[in-house]
VOVEX-757398 format. One line per field, with one value per residue (C-alpha): residue in one letter; chain; z, x, y. Coordinates in nm, 3 decimals. Each point is the difference from the previous one (the first is absolute). Layout:
BEGIN
code A; ...
unit A; ...
c3 Z; ...
c1 X; ...
c2 Y; ...
***
This chain:
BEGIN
code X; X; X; X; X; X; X; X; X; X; X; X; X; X; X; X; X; X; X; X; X; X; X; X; X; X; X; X; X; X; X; X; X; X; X; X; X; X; X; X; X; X; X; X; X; X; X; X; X; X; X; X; X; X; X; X; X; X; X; X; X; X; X; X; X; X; X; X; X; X; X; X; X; X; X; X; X; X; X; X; X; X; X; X; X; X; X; X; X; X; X; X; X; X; X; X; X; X; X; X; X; X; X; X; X; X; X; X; X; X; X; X; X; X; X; X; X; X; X; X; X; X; X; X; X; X; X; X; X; X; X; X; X; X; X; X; X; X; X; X; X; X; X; X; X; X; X; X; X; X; X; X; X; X; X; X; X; X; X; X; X; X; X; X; X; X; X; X; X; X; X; X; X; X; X; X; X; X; X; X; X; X; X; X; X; X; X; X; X; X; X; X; X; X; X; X; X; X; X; X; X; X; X; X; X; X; X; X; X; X; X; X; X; X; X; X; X; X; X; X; X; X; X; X; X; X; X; X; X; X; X; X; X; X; X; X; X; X; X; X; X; X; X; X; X; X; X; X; X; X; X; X; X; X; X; X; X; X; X; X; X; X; X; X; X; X; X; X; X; X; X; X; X; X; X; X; X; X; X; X; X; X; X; X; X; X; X; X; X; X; X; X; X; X
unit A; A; A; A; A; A; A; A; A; A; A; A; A; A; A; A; A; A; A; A; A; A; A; A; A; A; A; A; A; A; A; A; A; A; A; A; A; A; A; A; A; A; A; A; A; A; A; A; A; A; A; A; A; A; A; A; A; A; A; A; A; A; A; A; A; A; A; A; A; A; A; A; A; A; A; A; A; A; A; A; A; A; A; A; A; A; A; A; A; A; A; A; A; A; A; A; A; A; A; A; A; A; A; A; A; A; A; A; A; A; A; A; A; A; A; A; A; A; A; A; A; A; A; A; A; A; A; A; A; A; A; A; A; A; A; A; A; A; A; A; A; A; A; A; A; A; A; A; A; A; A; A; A; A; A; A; A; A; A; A; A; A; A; A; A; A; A; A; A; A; A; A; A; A; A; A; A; A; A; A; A; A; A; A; A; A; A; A; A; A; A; A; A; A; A; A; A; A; A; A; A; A; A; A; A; A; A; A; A; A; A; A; A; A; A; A; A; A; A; A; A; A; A; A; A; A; A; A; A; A; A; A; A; A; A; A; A; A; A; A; A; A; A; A; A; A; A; A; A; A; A; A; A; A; A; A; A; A; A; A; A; A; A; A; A; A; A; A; A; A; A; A; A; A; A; A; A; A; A; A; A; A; A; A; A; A; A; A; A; A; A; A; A; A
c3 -11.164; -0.082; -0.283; 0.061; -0.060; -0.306; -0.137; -0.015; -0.265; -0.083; 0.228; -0.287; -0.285; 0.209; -0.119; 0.301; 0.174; 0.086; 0.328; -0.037; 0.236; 0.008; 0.203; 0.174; 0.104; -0.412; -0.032; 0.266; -0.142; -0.353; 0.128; 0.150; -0.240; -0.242; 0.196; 0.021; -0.320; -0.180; 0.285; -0.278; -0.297; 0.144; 0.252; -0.019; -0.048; -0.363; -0.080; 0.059; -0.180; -0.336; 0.050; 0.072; -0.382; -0.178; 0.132; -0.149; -0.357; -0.023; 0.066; -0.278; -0.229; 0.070; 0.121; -0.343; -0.123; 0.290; -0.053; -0.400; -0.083; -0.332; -0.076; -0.147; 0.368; 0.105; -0.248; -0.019; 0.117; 0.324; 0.063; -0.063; 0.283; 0.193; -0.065; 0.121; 0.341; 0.025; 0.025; -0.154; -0.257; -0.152; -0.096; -0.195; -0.128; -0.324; -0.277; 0.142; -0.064; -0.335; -0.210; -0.027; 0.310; 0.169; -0.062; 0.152; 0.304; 0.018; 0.000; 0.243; 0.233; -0.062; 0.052; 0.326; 0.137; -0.105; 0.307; 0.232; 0.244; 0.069; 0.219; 0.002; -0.372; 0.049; -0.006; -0.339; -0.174; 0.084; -0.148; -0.274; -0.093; 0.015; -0.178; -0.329; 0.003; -0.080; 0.362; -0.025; 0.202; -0.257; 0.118; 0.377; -0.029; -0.083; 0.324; 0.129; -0.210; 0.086; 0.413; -0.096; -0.193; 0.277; 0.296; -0.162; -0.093; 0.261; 0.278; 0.284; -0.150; -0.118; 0.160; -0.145; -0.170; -0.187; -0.032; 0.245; 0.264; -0.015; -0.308; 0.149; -0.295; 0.028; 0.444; 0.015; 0.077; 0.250; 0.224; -0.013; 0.112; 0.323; 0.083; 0.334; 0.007; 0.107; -0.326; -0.255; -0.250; -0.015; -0.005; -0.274; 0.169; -0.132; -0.026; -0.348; -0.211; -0.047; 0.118; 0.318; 0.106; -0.118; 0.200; 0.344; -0.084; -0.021; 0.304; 0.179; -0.048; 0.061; 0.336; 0.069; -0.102; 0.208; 0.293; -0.045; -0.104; -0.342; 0.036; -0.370; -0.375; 0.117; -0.381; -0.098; 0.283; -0.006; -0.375; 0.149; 0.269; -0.287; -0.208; 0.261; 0.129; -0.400; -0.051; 0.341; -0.168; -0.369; 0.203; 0.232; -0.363; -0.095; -0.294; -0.135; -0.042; -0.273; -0.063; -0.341; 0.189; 0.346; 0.014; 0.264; 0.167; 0.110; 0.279; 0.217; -0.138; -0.404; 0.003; 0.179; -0.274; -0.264; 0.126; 0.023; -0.344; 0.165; -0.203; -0.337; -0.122; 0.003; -0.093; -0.326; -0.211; -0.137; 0.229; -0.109; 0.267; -0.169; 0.165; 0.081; -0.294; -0.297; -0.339; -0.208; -0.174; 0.400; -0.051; 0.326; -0.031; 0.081; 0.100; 0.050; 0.329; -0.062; -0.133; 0.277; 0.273; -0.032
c1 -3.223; 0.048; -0.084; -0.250; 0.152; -0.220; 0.109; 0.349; 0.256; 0.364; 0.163; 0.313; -0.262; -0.145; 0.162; 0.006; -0.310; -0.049; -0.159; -0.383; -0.149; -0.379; -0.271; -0.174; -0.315; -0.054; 0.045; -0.221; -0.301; 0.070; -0.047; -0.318; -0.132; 0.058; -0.144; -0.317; 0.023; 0.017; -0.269; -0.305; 0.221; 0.055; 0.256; 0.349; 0.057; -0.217; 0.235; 0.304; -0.095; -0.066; 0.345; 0.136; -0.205; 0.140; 0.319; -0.072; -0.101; 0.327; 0.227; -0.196; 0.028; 0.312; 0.212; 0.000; 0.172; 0.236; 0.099; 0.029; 0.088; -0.198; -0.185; -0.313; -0.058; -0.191; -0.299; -0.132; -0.316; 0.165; 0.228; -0.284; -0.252; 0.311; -0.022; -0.366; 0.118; 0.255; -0.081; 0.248; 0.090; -0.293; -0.067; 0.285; 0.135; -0.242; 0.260; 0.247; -0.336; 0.089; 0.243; 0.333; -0.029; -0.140; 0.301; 0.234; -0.163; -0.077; 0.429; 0.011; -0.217; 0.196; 0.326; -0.161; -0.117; 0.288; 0.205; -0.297; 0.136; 0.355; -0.120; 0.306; -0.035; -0.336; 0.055; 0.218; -0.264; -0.297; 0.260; 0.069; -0.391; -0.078; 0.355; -0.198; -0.254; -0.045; 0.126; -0.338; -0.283; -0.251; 0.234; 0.023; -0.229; 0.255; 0.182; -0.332; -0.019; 0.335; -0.116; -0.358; 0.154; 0.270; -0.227; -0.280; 0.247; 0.204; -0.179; 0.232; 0.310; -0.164; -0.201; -0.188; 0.223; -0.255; -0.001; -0.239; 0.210; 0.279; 0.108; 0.318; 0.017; -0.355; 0.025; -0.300; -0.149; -0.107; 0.287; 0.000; -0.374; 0.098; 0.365; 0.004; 0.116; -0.274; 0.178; -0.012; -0.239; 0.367; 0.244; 0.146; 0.027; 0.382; -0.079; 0.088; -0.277; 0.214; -0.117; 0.160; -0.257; -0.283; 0.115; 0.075; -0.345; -0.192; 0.237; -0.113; -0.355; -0.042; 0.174; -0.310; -0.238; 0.168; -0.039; -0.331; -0.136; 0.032; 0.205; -0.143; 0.056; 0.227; 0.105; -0.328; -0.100; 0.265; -0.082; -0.362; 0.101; 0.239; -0.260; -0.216; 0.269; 0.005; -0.335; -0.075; 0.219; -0.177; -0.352; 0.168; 0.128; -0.328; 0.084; 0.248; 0.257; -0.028; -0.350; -0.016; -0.003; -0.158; -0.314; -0.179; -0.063; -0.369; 0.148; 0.287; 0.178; -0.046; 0.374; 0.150; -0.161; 0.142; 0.357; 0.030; -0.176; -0.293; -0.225; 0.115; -0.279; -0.355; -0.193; -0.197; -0.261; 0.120; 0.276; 0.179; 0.141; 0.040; 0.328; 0.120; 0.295; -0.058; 0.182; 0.171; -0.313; -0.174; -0.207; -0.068; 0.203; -0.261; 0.120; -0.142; 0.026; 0.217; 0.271; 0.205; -0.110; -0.104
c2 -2.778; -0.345; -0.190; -0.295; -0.306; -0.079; 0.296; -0.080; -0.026; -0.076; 0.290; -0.086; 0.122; 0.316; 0.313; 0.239; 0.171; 0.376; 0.065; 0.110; 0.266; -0.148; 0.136; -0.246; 0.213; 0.031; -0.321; -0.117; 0.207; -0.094; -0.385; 0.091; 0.164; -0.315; -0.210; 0.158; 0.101; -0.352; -0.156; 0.135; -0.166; -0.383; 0.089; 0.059; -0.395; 0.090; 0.233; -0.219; -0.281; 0.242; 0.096; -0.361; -0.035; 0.244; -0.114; -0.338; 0.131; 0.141; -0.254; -0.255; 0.223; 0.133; -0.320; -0.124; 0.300; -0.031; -0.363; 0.016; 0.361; -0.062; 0.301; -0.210; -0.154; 0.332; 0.066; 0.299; -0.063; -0.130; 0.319; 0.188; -0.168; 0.068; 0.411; 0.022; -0.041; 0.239; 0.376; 0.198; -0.239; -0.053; 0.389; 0.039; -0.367; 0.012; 0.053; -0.289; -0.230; -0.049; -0.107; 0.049; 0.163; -0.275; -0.214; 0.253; 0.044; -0.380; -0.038; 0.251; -0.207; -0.314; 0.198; 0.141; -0.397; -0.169; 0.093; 0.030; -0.284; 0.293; 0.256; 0.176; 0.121; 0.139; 0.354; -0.055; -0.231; 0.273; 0.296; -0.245; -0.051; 0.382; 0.074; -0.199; 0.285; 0.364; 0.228; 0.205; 0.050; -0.189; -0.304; 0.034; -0.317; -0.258; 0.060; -0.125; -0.274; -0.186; 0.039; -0.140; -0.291; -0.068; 0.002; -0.180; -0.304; -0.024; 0.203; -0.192; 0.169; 0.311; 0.275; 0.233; 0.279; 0.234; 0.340; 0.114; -0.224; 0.210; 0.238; 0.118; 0.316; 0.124; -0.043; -0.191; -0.340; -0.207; 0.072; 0.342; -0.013; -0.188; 0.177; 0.069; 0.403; 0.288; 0.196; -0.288; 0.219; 0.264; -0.283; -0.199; -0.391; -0.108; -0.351; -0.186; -0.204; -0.306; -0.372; 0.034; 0.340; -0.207; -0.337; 0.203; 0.196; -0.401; -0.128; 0.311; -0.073; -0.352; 0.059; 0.261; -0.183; -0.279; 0.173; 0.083; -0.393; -0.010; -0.356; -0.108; 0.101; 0.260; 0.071; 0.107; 0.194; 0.246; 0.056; 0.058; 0.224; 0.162; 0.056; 0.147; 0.265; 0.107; 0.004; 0.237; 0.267; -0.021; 0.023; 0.302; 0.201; -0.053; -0.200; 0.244; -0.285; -0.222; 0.192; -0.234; -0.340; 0.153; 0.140; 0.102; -0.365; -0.163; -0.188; 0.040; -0.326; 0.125; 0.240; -0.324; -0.268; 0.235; 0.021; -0.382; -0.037; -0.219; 0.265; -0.097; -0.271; -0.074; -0.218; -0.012; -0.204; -0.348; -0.067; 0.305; 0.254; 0.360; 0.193; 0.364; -0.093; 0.167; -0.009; 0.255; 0.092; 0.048; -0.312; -0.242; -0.305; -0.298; -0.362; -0.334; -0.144; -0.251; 0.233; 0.007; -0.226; -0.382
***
């Protein structure tokens, strides 16, 4: 499929793109079934513009860090707003919330922004970031990290690259949900987790959703309809997967607001908003409003 024109970048700057067995009929009643499902919640335009949001806290807090490199131009406060609305990272990031661990992952981030505008060293960057933390399973997070922060600053260049997208190692992900092979539960799909999986996966998408009217805000949908596919399969194991973040959901949006992190604050007394980000010592982290947005 072909990438809309929006979606475009510098072919130069692209590294190169596996081919991606997708099944449209999946795909097709995953759309549906998010379109109904978000008509009770606002609509799916709701949805996009909390996205579009989050997008926007990221980049003022994080542009400053990208422009400057100074370590002091992310406060703490700030980076931690930013954990509330991302899943995985916010269960296990509590020690790096405090000094001198703070300051090493805050030069990590810098390190990690200051060649976000080169494509074609994304792959080494994100292996670079993780490469400044332990290799163990209490730290699969920070992989998740460096996407969040990528796509949330620069979503144009950047698509989403979590873990559940694709996790190459553990065969599972969003593309492994909608492979199109009637033995795909006894197969392992050979397709790498670099930038250029996640790119074709995005140009793949927007062309579906292209062809089926989706003309605007073709970035967030497919992270919508990503989200979805994910969530069908946490709701089908029963909430198995990720049992500590999942639970068994009230609606059939809440596995979908979790993935994209849309779950991770509410609103308190006194202008306060009380998040799902706890501390080392398992207390809520609580911010003021005007801690991340203007």
């Amino acid at each position: 499929m072909a990438s809309p024109r929006s979606l475009q970048l510098h072919r130069k700057d692209e590294p190169e793109r596996p081919r991606l067995d997708l099944s449209g009929p999946i795909l097709a009643r995953t759309l549906e079934s998010l379109v109904q499902g978000t008509e009770e919640q606002g609509g799916v335009e709701q949805w996009i513009d909390a996205l579009k949001l989050k997008s926007k806290m990221f980049q003022q807090a994080l542009e400053p860090l990208a422009e400057s490199g100074e370590l002091s131009d992310l406060p703490a406060d700030s980076f931690k707003g930013l954990c509330a609305y991302m899943a995985s990272v916010r269960r296990r990031v509590g020690p790096y919330l405090e000094k001198p661990p703070y300051d090493e992952l805050v030069a990590a981030i810098a390190e990690l922004l200051a060649g976000i505008k080169d494509t074609t060293t994304t792959d080494d960057r994100l292996a670079d970031f993780c490469g400044r933390f332990p290799e163990d399973r209490k730290h699969r997070w920070v992989r998740d990290l460096a996407a969040e922060i990528l796509h949330n600053v620069d979503p144009e260049r950047y698509p989403l690259m979590c873990r559940w997208v694709w996790d190459r190692k553990a065969n599972t992900g969003v593309i492994r949900e909608i492979w199109f092979d009637d033995n795909v539960d006894n197969i392992t799909i050979d397709v790498p987790d670099g930038y250029g999986t996640y790119l074709m996966l995005r140009e793949e998408l927007s062309q579906y959703l292209s062809d089926n009217g989706v003309f605007r805000d073709a970035l967030w949908y497919v992270d919508l309809l990503c989200a979805k596919i994910y969530a069908d399969y946490i709701a089908a194991q029963g909430g198995v997967y990720l049992r500590a973040d999942f639970s068994a959901p009230g609606d059939p949006m809440e596995h979908t607001r979790r993935l994209l992190g849309l779950d991770g604050v509410r609103a308190g007394p006194g202008g306060t908003s009380r998040t799902r980000l706890k501390s080392i010592d398992g207390e809520a982290f609580v911010l003021e409003d005007s801690t991340l947005l203007d």
